[in-house]
N, C-alpha and C positions, 0 to 999 in steps of 0.2 A: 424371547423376553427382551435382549438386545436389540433388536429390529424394534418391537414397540416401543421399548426409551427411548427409540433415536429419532423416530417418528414424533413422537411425543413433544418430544424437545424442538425439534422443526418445525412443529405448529407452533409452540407457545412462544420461537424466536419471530416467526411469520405475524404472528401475531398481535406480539410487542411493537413491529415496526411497525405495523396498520397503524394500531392505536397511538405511537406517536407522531407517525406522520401527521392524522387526523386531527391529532391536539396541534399542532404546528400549525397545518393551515387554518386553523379553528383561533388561535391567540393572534396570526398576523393577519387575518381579514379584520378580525376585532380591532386590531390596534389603527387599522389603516379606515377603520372609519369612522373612528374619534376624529381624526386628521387632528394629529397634533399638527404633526407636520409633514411635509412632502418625507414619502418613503417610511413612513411610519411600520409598515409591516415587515419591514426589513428586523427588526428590532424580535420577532417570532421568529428568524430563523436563526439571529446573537444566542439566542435563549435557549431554543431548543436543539436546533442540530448544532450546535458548534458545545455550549453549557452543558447538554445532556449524550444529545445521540456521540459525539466524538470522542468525550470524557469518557461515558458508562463503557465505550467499547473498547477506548484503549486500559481502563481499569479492569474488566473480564476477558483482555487480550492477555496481561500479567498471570492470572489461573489459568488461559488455554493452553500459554506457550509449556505452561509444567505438562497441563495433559497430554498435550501430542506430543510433546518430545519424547515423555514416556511411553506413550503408546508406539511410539514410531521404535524404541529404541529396547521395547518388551520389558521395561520394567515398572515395579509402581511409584505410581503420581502421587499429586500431595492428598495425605490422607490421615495427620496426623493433629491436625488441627478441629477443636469439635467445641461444641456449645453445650454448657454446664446448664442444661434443661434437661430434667426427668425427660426419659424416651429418645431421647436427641445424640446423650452420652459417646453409645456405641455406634453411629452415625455419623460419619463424614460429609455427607450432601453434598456430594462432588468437588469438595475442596472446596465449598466457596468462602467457608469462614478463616481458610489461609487469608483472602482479599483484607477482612475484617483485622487478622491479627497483623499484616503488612502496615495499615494505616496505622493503628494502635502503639504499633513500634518505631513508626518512624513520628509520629507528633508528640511521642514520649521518650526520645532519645536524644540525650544531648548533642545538641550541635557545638558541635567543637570547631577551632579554628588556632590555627598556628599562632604561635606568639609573634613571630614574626612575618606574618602573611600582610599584602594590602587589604583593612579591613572594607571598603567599602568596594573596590574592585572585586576583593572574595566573596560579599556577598551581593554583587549586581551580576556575576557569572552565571548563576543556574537560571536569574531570570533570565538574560540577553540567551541562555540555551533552549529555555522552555516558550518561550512568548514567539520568535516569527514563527516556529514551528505552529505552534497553535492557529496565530493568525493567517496561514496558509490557506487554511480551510475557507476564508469567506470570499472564494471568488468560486468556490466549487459549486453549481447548482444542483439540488438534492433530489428538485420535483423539478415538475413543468408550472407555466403561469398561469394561472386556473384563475375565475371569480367566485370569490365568496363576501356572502354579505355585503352582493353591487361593488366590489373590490377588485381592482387585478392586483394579486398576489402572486410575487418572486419568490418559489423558497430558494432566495439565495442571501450573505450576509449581506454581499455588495457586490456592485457590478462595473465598475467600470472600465472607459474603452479601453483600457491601456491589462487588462484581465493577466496574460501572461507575463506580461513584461514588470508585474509588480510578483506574478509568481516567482520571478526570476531575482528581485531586487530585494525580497521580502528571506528565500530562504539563502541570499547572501548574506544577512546580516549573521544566523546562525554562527558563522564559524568566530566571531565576536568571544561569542559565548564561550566556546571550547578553549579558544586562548588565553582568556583572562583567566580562566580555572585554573588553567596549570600555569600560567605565569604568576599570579598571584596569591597562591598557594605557597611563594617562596622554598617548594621542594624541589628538588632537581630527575623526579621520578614523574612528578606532575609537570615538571616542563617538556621534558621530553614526550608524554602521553599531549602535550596540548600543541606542540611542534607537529610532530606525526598527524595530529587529528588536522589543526588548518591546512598543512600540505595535502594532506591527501581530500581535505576538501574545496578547496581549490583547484585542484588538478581536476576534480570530475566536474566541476560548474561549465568547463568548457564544453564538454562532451552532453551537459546538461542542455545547454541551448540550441547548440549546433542539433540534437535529436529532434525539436518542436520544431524545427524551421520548416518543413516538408510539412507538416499540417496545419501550419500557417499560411503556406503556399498553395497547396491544396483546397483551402476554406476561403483564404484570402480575408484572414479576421487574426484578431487575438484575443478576442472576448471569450468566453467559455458558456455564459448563459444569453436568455434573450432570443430569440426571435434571429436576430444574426449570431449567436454563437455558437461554435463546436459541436454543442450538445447536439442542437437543434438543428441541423445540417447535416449532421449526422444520419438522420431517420427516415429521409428518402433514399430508395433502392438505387443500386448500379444496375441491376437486373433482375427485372418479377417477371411472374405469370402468375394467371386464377388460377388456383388449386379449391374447386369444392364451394364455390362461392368466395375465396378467400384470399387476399393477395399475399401471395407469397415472393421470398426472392433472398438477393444478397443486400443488405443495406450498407451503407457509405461510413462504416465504422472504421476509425483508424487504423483497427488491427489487420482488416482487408489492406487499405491503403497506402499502410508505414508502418509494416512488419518487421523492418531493421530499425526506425524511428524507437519503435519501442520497446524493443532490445535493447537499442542506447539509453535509452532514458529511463528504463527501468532498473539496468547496471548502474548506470549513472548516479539515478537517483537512492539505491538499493547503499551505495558503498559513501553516498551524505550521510546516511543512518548509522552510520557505523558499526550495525552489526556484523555478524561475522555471517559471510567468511572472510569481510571489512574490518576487522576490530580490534585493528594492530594500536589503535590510537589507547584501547582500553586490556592490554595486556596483562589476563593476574598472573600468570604464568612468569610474567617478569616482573612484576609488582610495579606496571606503568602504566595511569594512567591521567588522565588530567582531571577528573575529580576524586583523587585518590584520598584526598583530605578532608573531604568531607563529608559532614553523617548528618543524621536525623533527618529532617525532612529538607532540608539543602540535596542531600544525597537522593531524597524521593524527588523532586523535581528531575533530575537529570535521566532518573529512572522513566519516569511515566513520559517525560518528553521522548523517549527513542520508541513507547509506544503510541503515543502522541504524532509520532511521524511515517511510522506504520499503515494508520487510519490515513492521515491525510495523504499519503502515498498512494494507496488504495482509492484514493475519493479522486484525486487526482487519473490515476490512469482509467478509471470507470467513463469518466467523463471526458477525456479525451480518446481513449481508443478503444470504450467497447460500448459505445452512445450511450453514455450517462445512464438516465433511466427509462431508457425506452425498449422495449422488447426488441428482438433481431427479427422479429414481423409480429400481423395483428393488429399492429398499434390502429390503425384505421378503423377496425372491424372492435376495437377496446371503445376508443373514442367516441363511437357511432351508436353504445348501448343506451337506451332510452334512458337508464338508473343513471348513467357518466352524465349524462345531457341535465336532466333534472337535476343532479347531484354534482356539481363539479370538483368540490373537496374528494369525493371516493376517487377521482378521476385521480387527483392528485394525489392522494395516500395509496393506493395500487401503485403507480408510476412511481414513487419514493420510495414503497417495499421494494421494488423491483432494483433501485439504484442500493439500496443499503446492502440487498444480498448479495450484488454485486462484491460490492468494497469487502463483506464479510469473505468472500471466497477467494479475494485477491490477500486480505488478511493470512488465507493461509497458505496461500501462498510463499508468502516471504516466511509463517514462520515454519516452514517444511524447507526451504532453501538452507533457513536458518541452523538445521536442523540436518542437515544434508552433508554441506561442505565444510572439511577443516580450515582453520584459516592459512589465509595467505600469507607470504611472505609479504613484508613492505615494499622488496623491492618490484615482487609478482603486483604490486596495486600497481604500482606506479607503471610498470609496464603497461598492464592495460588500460589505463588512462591516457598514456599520450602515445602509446604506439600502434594501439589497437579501435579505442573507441575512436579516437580524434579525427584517423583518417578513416574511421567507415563514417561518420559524421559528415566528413566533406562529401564524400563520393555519393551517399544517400542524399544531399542538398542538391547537387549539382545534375544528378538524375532525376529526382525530383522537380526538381524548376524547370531541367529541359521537358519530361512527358507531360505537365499541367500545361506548357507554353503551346505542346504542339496538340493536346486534346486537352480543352477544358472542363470536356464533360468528365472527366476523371477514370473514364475505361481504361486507356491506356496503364494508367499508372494502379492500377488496382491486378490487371494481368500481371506487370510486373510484380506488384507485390503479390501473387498468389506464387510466383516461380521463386519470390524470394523465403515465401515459409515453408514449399517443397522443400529450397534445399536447407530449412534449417530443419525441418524434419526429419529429411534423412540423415543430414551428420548427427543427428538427435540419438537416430537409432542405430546406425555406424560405430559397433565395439573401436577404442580405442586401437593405438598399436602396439601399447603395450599389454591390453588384455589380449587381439589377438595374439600375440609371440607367448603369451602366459599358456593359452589353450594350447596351440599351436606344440608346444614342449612338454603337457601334458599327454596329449593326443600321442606323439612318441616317448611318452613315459608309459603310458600304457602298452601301447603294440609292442613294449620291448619285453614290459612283462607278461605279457598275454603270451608270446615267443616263450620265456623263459618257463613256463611252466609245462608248456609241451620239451622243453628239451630235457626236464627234469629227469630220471632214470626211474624204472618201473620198479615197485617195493615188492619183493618178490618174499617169502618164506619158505 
């Protein structure tokens, strides 16, 4: 019965994205042959993947993170939320009307604010929190460039040359937002939570750029879509063979290529979010954090933006190191279907599913890490920001620029990188040494009892 729900549920998420993706390139072919103006279809990907597909996912990211945590941690999820419909009553429907009671409460709950707080600072924080995170998302390409309706349509929001270096300028401005929260909040619990939060996002911006420099170097671009970007470069192989009519092989995916790059950058970027095991900035434990002071939908902004940055995390490393939305082969043998050729929109709503369930599965990723580890001390952040990530940042740059300079077909540096996620494989699967000495004391905890019970004296009557 469980196998069929899950089943079930996997087709109708499959599903969902078909039929958005298809409405996506279906509204920006449309718009781009009005020609209002140049780039007119850009305006179909504003609307639907950034307005729908990133919003809807980080709003049913908020009910997934209850469900897996619970599931993760055997206990039950939300279930106590339900809808005063005859038949519905006893009916949970998978928490989803928690979602419903979430919004209900926060756009009907007083937003309060300090007597003595800056009012207009207090209330320009949760924007400057919530908005570069959002706008992250429009350099990330979701499809390929397909014609429709005599149109070449980009599902991207925007593309230009300068792609990472506004990624990089854009989720600087975030820490803005965190600072002004707790400084303007005029609490001294919120200062300290907004202290914590810019330091320690600062301290990873570092480790943040120094990680893309090696697929930069490697690509020799900083675009992400297009024809020259990332994505798109991504999808020819380092090494095929016919398998069956069918080319098969390893494709030029960054996780091949900068297996430490994305370590960095996905620590990196993981400990921007502040979640935990990042989430000393937002302490309840200590009653510190930097929007400690504020409710109602001020406090929902700050909320949905950390899932809001989840998603775009996810769109982000899809698209950088596990080729956007291209299959890891096929794609030729996809392209080459008479229905793709005639249809070019199906070509690109396939290639879009394919990128979404991406992002969904990197999605839980973070929130199973989330879910994994306690948090850190602040001083344990700080450590591995500047003493750990910093200097594998240089070391992976400087190897990187040397193997691309001396092979620019990229084999070289793709063997390295396979030696480099051997060995995080095995230190993966390498017991600590404090679990071995655990076992290890066990192991003679036992033998002494397994001893002691033969030396026991015979019950004789």
């Amino acid at each position: 019965m469980r196998i069929g729900m899950i089943f079930i549920s996997i087709s109708l998420i499959v599903g969902a994205l078909f039929t958005l993706m298809g409405a996506s390139y279906a509204l920006a072919g449309w718009l781009e042959s009005l020609e209002l103006f140049a780039g007119a279809g850009h305006l179909g990907a504003i609307l639907v993947q950034m307005l729908v597909m990133v919003m809807v996912t980080a709003t049913l990211l908020t009910l997934a993170e209850r469900k897996w945590s619970a599931l993760m941690q055997d206990r039950v999820g939300p279930n106590r939320a339900r809808l005063p419909i005859p038949g519905l009553k006893d009916n949970p429907l998978a928490g989803l009307p928690h979602i419903a009671t979430d919004v209900l409460k926060m756009l009907t709950k007083e937003a309060f604010r300090p007597k003595a707080a800056s009012k207009f600072l207090f209330n320009l924080g949760p924007i400057l929190a919530f908005a570069p995170v959002f706008a992250l998302f429009a350099i990330v390409p979701a499809g390929p460039t397909v014609e429709v309706m005599g149109k070449q349509v980009m599902m991207v929001a925007a593309n230009p040359d300068f792609g990472l270096l506004f990624l990089f300028a854009i989720a600087s401005l975030a820490v803005y937002g965190t600072s002004l929260a707790g400084w303007a909040s005029n609490n001294k619990f919120g200062l300290l939570g907004g202290v914590r939060a810019s330091s320690q996002m600062v301290s990873y911006e570092v480790a943040l750029g120094l990680s893309l420099v090696g697929m930069m170097l490697a690509f020799s671009t900083v675009k992400l879509a297009g024809p020259t970007g990332m994505t798109a470069l991504q999808a020819p192989y380092l090494w095929s063979f016919n398998l069956l009519g069918l080319d098969v092989g390893i494709p030029r995916w960054g996780i091949f290529l900068q297996p430490l790059g994305f370590l960095l950058f996905f620590a990196a970027a993981f400990a921007e979010t502040k979640r935990a095991p990042f989430d000393t900035p937002e302490g309840e434990s200590e009653i510190v954090g930097y929007f400690i002071e504020y409710s109602g939908m001020q406090f929902g902004m700050f909320m949905i933006s950390e899932f809001v940055e989840v998603v775009v995390l996810s769109g982000v490393l899809a698209a950088i190191f596990f080729g956007g939305y291209y299959l890891p082969f096929g794609n030729e043998a996809l392209m080459g279907l008479p229905v793709m050729k005639a249809h070019p929109w199906l070509l690109g709503a396939t290639l879009g599913t394919v990128f979404w369930l991406k992002v969904i599965l990197l999605c839980y990723l973070q929130l199973a890490i989330r879910w994994t580890f306690p948090r850190f001390r602040y001083d344990q952040i700080q450590t591995l920001g500047w003493k750990i990530l910093l200097p594998l940042g240089l070391a992976n740059l400087f190897i990187s620029g040397a193997l691309v300079l001396w092979d620019p077909s990229l084999h070289s540096l793709a063997l390295f990188g396979f030696v480099v996620l051997g060995v995080i494989v095995f230190l993966t699967l390498t017991p600590s040494r404090q679990v071995r000495l655990a076992k290890q004391a066990e192991e003679v905890h036992g033998g002494h009892g397994h001893g002691d019970d033969h030396s026991l004296p015979a019950n004789t009557h």
